[in-house]
Residue frames relative to the residue before (quaternion, step in Angstrom):
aa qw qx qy qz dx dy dz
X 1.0000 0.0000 0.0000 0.0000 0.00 0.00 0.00
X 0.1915 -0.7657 0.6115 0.0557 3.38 -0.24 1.24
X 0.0610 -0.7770 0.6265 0.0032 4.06 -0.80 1.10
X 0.0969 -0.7090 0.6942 -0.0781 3.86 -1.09 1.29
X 0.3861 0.7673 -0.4816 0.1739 3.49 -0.35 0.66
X 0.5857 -0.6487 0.3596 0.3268 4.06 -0.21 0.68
X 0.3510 -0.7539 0.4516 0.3233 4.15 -0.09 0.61
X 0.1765 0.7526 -0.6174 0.1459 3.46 -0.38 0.77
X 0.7990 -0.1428 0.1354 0.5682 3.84 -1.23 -0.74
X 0.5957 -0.5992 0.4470 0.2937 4.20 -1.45 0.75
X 0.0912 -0.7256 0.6751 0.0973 3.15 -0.49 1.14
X 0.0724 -0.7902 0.5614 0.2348 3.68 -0.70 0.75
X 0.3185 -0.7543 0.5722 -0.0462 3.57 -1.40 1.95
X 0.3900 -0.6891 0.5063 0.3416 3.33 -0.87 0.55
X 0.8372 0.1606 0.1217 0.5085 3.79 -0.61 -0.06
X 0.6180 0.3454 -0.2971 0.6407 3.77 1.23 0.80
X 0.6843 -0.3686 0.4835 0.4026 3.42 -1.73 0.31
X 0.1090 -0.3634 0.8304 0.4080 3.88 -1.28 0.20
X 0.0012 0.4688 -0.8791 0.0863 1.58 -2.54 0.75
X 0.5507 -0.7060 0.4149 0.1615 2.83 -1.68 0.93
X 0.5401 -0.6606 0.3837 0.3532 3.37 -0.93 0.77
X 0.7608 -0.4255 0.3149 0.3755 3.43 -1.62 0.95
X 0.0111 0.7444 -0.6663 0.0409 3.92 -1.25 0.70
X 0.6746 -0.3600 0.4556 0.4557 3.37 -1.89 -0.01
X 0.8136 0.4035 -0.3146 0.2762 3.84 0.36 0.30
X 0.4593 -0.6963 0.5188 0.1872 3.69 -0.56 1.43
X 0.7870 0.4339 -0.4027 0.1735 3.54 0.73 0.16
X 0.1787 -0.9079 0.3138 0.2128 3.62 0.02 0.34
X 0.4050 -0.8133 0.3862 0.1594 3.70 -0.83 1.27
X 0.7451 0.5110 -0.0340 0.4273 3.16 1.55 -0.99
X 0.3954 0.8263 -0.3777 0.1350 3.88 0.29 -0.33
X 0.3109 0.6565 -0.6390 0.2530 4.19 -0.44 0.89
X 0.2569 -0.6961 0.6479 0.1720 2.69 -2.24 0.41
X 0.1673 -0.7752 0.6011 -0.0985 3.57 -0.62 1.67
X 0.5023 -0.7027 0.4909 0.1133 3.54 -0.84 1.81
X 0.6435 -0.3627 0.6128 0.2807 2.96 -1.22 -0.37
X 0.3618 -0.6948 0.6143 0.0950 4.01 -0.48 1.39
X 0.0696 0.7865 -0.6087 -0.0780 3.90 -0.95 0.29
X 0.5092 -0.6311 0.3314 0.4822 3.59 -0.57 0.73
X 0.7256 0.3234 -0.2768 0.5407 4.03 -0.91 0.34
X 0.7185 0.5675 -0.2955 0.2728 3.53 1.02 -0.76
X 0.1438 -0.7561 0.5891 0.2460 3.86 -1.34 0.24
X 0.0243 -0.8618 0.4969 -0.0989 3.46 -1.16 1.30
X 0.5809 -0.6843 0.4150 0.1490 2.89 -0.45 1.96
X 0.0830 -0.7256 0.6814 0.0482 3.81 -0.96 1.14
X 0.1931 0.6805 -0.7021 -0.0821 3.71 -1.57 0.05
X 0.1648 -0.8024 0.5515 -0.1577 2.39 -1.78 1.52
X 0.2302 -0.7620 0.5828 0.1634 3.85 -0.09 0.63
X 0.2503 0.6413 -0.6955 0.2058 3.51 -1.33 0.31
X 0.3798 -0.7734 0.4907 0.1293 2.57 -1.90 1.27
X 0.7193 -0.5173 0.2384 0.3977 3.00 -1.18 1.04
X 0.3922 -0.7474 0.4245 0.3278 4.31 -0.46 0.52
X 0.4149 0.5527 -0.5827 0.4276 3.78 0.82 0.01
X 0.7394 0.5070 -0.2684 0.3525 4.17 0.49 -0.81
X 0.3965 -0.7316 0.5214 0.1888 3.51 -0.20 1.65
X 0.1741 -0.7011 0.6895 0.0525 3.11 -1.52 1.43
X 0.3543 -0.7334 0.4641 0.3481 3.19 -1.50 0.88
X 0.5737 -0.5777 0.5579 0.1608 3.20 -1.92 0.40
X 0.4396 -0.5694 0.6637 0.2049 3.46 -1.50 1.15
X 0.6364 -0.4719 0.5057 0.3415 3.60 -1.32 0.52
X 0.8719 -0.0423 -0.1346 0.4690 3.29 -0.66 1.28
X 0.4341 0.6194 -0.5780 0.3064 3.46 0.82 0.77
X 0.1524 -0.8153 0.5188 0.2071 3.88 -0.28 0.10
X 0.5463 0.6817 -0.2099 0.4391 3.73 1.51 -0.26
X 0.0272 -0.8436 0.4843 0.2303 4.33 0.34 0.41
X 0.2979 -0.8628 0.3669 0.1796 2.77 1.66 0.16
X 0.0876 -0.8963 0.3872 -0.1977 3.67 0.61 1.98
X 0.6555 0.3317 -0.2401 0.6345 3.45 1.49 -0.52
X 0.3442 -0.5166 0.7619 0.1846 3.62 -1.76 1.07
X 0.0572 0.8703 -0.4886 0.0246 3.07 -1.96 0.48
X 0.4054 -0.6965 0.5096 0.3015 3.67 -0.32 1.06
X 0.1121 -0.6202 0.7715 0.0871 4.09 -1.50 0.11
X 0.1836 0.6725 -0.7170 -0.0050 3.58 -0.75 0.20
X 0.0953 -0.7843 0.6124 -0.0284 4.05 0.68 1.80
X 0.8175 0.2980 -0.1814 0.4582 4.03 0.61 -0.72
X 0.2445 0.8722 -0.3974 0.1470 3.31 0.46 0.75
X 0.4170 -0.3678 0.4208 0.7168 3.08 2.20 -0.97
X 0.6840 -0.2693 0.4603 0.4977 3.27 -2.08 -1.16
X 0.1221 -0.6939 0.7095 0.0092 3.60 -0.23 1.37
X 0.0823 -0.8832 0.4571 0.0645 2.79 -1.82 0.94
X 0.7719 -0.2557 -0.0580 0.5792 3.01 1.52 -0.54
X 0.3991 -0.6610 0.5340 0.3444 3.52 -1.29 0.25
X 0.0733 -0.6101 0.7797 0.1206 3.68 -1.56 0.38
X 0.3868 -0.6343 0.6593 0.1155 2.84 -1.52 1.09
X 0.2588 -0.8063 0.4936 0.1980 3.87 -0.66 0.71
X 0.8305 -0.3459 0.1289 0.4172 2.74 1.59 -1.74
X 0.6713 -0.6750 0.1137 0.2842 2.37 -0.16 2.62
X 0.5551 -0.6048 0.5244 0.2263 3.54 -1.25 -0.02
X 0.1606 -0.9180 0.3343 0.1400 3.73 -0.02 0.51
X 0.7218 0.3591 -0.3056 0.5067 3.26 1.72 0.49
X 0.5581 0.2887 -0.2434 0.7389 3.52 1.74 0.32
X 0.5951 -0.5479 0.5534 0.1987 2.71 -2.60 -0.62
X 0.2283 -0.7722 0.5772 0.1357 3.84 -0.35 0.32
X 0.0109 0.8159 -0.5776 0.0239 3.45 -0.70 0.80
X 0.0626 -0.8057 0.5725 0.1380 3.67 -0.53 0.51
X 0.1030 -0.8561 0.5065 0.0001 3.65 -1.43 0.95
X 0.8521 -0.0579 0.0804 0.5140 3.21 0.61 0.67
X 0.6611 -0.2444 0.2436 0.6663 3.64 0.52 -1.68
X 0.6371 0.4893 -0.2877 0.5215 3.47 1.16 0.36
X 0.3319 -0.5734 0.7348 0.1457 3.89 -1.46 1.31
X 0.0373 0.5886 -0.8074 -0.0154 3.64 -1.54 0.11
X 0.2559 -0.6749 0.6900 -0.0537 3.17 -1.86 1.47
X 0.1868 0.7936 -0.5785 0.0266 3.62 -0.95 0.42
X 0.5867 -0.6587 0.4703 0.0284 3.09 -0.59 1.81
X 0.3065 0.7977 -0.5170 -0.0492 3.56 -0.25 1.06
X 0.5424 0.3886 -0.2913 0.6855 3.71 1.86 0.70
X 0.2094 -0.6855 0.6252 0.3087 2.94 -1.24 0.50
X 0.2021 0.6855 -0.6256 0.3128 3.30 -1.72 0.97
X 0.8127 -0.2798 0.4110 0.3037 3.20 -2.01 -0.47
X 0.1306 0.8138 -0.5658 0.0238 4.21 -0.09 -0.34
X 0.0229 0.7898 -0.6121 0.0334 3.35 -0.97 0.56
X 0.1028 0.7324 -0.6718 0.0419 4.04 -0.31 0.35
X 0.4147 -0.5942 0.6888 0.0230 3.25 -1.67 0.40
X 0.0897 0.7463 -0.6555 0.0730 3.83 -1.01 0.94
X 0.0816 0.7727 -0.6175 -0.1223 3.51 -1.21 0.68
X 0.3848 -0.7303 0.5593 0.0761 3.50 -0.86 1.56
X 0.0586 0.5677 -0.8188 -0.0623 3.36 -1.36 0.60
X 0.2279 0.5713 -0.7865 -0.0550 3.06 -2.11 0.37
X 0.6488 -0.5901 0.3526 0.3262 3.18 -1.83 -0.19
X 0.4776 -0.6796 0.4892 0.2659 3.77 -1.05 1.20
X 0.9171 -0.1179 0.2377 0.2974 3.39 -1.32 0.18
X 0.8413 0.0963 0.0948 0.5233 3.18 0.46 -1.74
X 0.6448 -0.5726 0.2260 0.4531 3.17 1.99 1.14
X 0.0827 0.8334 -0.4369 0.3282 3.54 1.72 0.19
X 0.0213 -0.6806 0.7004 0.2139 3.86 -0.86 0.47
X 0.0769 -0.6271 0.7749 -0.0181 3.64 -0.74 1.58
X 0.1121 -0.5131 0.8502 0.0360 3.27 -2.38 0.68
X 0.0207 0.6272 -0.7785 0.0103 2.80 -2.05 0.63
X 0.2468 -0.7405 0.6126 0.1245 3.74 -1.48 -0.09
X 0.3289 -0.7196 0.6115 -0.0002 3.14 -1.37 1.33
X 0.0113 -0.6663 0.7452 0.0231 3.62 -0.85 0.97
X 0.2400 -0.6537 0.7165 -0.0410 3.46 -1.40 1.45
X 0.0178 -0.5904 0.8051 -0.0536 3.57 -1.02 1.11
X 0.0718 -0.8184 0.5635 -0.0864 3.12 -1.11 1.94
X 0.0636 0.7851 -0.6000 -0.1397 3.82 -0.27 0.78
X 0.2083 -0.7751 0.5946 -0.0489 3.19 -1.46 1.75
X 0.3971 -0.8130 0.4246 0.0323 2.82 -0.43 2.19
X 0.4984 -0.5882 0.5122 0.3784 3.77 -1.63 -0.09
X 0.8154 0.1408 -0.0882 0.5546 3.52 1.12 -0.72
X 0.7279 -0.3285 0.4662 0.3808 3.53 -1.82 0.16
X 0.1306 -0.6904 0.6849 0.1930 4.15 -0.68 0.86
């Protein structure tokens, strides 16, 4: 699932990038495509984003520039936790609950590593692991 969509206020998505919801701007800060997680399973994310030193513009009344991209995985089952394996080396990774957040502070190449456990169906502890390949741009595509 390939997602293109201008950074503005968090839309929270199952299984896709939040993203922000549609505005008076054509430019866009945020943009990857993130599979589908199986238990036992490793799945390759990519993700473009612009580097966060570059000022984004603002919808009327938004107060948020909204610098960090992010994954939600809200329906997964009983999710439980993220482990970071390996860290990102030109930004920051934050995790919140059921949600990863990236922020681009170089531009370049980025790569980080996540392994998810939560609970399966029949309460099942399943894991799995995400490998993000991140290219942080200089400008808005």
């Amino acid at each position: 699932m390939t997602i293109r969509c201008q950074f503005r206020t968090m839309l929270m998505a199952v299984g896709t990038l939040l993203l922000p919801l549609a505005g008076a701007s054509a430019e866009t800060y945020c943009s990857g495509t993130v599979p589908y997680l199986c238990a036992g399973c490793t799945a390759n994310a990519t993700i473009k984003v612009v580097v966060a030193s570059v000022p984004r513009k603002l919808v009327v009344g938004e107060t948020n520039k909204g610098v960090w991209c992010g994954q939600h995985w809200g329906t997964m089952g009983g999710h439980s936790s993220f482990r970071i394996v390996k860290a990102p080396r030109l930004g920051n990774v934050s995790a919140h609950g059921d949600a990863i957040f990236y922020k681009g502070n170089r531009v370049g190449h980025d790569q980080m590593q996540i392994d998810m456990s939560w609970l399966g169906p029949s309460n099942q502890p399943l894991k799995g692991t995400f490998v993000f390949d991140i290219d942080v741009v200089a400008q808005p595509f």
